[in-house]
C-alpha positions in Angstrom: -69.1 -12.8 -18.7 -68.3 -9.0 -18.5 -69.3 -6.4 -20.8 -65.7 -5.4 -21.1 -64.5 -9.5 -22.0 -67.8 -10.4 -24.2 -67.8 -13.5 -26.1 -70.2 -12.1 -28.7 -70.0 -13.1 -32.1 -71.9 -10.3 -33.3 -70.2 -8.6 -37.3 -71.1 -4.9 -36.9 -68.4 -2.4 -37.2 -68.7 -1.4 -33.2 -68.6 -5.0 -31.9 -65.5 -6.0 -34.4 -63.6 -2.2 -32.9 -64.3 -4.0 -29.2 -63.2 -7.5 -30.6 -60.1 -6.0 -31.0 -59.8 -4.4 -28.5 -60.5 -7.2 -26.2 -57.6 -9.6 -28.6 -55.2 -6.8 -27.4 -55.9 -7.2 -23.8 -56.1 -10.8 -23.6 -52.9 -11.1 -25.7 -51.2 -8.2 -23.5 -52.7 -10.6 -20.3 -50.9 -13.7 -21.9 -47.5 -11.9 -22.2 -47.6 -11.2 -18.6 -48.5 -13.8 -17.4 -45.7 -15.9 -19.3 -43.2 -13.3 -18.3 -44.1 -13.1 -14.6 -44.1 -17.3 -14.2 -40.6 -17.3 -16.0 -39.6 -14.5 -13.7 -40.9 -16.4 -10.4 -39.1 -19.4 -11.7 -35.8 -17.2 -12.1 -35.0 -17.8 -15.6 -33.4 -15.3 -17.9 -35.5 -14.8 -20.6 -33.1 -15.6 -23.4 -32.4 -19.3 -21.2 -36.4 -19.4 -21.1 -36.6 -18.8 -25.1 -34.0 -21.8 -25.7 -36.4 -24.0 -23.3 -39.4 -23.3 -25.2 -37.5 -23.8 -28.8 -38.5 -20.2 -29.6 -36.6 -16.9 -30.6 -35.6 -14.5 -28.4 -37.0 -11.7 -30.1 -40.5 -14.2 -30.6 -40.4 -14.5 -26.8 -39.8 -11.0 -26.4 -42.7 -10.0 -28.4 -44.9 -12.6 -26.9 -44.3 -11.3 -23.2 -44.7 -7.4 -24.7 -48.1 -8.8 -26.0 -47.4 -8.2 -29.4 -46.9 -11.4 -30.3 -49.2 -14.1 -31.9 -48.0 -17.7 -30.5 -49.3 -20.2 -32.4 -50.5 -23.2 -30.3 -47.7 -25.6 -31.1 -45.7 -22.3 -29.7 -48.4 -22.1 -26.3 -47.9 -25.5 -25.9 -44.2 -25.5 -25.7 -44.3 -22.0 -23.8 -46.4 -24.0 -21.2 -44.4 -27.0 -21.2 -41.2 -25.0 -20.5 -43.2 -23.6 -17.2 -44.1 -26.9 -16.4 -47.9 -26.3 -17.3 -50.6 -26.4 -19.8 -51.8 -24.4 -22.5 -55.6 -24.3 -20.7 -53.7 -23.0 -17.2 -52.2 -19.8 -19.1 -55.0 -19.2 -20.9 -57.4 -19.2 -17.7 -54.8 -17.2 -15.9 -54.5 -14.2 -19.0 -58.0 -14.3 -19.4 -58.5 -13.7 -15.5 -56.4 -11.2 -15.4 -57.4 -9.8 -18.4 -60.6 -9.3 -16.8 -59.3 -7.8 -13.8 -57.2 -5.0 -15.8 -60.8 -4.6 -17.9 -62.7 -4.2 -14.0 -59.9 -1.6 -12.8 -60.3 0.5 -16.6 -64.0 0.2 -15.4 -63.6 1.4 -11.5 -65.3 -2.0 -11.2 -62.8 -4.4 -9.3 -64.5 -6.2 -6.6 -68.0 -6.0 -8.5 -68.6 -9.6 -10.0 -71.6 -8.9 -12.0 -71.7 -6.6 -15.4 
């Protein structure tokens, strides 16, 4: 994959910091991604929430990447956008990638 995205499941202290790291993005990546497919579907987020049998303020926190959806939450996040759980995860992980090639200067570049 990318240096940047690593699926290593190496312990030391410097690979746990990028772990991190890397959770951030991905969950950062997930928020938008549900908040711009709501959006393009022109649904008010608080209409969006009731859909999805979640909060408001969960939803909110979700889309600000802050959030930690369970999967019974992704799955109903998904099914409210008339999708699945594996589509939004492909999709945050792409783009995820994408913000982690631009941080790099290395968009267009498909090797690491």
């Amino acid at each position: 994959m990318l240096g940047c995205m690593s699926t290593s499941l190496d312990t030391n202290e410097e690979d746990f910091d990028t772990s991190l790291e890397q959770l951030r993005a991905l969950k950062a990546a997930y928020g938008s991604v549900v908040a711009h497919r709501r959006i393009q579907a022109g649904i008010a987020q608080s209409a969006f929430a009731r859909m999805a049998g979640i909060s408001n303020s969960h939803l909110r926190k979700i889309e600000a990447g802050i959030g930690n959806p369970s999967l019974t939450t992704q799955h109903r996040i998904a099914a409210a956008l008339g999708t699945n759980i594996a589509d939004l995860a492909s999709s945050a992980l792409a783009e995820a990638t994408d913000r982690c090639r631009d941080n790099l200067g290395l968009r267009g570049n498909t090797t690491s």
